[in-house]
NUVEXDO-61180 format. One line per field, with one value per residue: z, x, y negated of N, C-alpha, C in turn; residue in one letter; residue number from 1. Coordinates in nm, 3 decimals, padded with zeros to 5 digits. Each point is the difference from the previous one (the first is absolute). Layout:
BEGIN
n_pz = Z, ...;
n_px = X, ...;
n_py = Y, ...;
ca_pz = Z, ...;
ca_px = X, ...;
ca_py = Y, ...;
c_pz = Z, ...;
c_px = X, ...;
c_py = Y, ...;
residu = A, ...;
num = NUM, ...;
***
This chain:
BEGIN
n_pz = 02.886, -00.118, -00.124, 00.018, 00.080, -00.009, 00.081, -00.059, -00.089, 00.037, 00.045, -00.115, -00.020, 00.071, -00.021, -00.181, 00.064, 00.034, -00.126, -00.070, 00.053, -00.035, -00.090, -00.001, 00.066, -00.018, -00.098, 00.149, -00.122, 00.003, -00.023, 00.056, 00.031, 00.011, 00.014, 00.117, 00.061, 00.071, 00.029, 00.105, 00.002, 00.182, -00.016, -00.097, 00.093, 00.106, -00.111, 00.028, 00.111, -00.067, -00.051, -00.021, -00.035, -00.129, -00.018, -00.077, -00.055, -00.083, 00.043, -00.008, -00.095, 00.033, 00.063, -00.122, -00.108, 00.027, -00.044, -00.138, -00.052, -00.032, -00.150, -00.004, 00.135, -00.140, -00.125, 00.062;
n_px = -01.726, -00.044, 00.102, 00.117, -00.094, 00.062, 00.099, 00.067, -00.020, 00.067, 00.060, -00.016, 00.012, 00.148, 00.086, 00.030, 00.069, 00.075, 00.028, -00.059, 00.091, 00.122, -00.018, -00.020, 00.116, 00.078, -00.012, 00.044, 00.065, -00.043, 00.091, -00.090, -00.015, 00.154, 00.014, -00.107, 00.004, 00.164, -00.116, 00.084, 00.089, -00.065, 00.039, -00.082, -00.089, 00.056, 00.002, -00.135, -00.069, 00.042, -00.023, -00.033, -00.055, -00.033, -00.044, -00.152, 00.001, -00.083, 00.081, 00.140, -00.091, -00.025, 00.155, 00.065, -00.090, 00.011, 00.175, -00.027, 00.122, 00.084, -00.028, 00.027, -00.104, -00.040, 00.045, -00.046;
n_py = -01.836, -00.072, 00.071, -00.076, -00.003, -00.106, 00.012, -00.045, 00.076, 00.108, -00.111, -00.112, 00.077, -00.017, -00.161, -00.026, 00.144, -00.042, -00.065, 00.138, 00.111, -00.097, -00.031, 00.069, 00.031, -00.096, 00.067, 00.085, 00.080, 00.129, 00.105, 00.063, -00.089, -00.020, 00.117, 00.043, -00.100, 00.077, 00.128, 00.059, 00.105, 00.028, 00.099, -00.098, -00.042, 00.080, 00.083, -00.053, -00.016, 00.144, -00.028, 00.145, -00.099, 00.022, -00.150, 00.021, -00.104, 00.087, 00.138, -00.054, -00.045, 00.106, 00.084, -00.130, 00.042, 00.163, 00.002, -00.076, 00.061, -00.133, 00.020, -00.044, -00.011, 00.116, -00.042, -00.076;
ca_pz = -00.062, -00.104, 00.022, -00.081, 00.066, 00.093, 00.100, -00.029, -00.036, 00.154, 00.105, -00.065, -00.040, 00.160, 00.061, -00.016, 00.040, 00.184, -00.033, -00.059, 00.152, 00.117, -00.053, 00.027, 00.106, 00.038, -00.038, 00.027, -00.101, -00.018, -00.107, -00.074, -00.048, -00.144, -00.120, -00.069, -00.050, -00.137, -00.077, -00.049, 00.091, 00.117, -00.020, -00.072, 00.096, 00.068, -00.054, -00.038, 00.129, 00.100, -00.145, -00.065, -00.127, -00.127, 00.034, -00.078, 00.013, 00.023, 00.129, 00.030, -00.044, 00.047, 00.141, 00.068, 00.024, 00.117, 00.154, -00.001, 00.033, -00.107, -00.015, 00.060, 00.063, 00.058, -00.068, 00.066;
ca_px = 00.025, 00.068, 00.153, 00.035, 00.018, 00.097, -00.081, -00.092, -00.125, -00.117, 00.031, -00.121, -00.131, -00.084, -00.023, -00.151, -00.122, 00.048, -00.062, -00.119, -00.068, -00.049, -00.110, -00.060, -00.004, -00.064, -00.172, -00.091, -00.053, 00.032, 00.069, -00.116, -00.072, 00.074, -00.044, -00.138, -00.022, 00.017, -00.006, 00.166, 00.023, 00.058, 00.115, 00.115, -00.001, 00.091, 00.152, 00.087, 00.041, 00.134, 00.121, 00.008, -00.079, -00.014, -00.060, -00.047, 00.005, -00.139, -00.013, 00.034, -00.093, -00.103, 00.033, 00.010, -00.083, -00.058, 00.026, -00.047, 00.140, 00.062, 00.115, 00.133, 00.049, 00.019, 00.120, 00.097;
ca_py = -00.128, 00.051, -00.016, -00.049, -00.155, -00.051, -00.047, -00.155, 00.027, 00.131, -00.056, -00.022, 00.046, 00.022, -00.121, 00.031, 00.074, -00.075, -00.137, 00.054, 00.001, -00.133, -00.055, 00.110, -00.022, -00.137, -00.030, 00.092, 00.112, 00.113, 00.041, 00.072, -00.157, -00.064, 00.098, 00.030, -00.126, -00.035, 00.106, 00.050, 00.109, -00.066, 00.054, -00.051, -00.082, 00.092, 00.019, -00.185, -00.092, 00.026, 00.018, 00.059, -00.008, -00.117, -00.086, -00.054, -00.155, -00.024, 00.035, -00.130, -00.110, 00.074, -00.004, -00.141, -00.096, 00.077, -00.056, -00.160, -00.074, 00.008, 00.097, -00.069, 00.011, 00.124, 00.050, -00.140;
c_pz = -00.128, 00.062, -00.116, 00.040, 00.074, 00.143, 00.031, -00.032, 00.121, 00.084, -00.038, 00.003, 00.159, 00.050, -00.055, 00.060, 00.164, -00.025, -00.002, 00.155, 00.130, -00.082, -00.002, 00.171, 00.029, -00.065, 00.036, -00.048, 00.041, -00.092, -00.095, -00.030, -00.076, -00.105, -00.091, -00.103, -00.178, -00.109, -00.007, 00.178, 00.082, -00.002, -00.105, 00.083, 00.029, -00.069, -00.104, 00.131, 00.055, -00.172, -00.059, -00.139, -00.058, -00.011, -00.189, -00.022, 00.039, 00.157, 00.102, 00.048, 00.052, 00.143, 00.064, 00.030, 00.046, 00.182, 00.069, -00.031, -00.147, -00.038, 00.029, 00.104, 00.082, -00.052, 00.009, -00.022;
c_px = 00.081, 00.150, 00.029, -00.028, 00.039, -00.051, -00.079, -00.120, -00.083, 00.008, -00.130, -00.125, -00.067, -00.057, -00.198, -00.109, -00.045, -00.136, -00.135, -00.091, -00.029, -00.112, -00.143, -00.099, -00.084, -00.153, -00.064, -00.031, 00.131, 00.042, -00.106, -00.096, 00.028, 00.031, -00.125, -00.002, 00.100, 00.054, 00.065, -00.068, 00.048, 00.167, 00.093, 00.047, 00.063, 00.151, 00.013, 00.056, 00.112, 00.112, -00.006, -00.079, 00.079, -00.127, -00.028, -00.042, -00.179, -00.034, 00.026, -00.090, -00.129, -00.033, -00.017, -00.163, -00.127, 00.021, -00.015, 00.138, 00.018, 00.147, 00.128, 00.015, 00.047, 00.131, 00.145, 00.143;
c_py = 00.023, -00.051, -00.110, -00.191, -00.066, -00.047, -00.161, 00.025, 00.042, -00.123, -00.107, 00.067, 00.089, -00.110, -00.006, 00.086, -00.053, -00.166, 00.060, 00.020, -00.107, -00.040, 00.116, -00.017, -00.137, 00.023, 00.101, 00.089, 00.097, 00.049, 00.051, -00.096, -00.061, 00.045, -00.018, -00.153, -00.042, 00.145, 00.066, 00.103, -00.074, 00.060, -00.087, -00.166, 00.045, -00.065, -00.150, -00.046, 00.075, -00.032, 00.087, 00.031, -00.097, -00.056, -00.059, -00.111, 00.013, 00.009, -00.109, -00.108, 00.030, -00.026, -00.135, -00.027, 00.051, -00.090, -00.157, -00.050, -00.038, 00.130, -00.051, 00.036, 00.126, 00.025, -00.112, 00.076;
residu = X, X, X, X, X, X, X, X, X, X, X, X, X, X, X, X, X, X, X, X, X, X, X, X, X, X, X, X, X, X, X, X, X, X, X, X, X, X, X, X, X, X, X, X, X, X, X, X, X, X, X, X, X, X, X, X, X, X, X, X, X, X, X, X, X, X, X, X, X, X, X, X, X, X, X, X;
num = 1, 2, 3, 4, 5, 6, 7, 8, 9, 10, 11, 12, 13, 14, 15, 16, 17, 18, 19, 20, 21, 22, 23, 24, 25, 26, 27, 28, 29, 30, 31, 32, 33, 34, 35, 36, 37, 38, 39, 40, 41, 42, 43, 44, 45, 46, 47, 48, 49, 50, 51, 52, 53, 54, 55, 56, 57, 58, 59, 60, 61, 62, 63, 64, 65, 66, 67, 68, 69, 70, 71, 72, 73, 74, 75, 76;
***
């Protein structure tokens, strides 16, 4: 994990990866499903739903509307 961010931040951006996978989950798709669908390595699925990534607004927007959710309600 890079150095230098606060924990508000790692603590965020876990809640987001926790919001990514219930929603995931609820629509029946697999890490390797939600990937394929929105172009990115099942491995970067991985290290969004546990926190350890940085999160691209496209990627973001992608994920919402792969998963049927408004963005909001992933980054609440």
């Amino acid at each position: 994990m890079p150095s230098g961010h606060s924990a508000w931040v790692l603590a965020q951006r876990r809640a987001v990866g926790a919001r990514i996978q219930a929603a995931r989950e609820h629509a029946h798709l697999s890490q390797f499903a939600l990937a394929e669908r929105c172009d990115v390595d099942h491995k970067a699925i991985h290290r969004i739903e546990y926190g350890t990534s940085d999160l691209s607004l496209g990627l973001l927007l992608r994920l919402a509307r792969v998963l049927g959710v408004p963005l909001a309600d992933l980054v609440q």
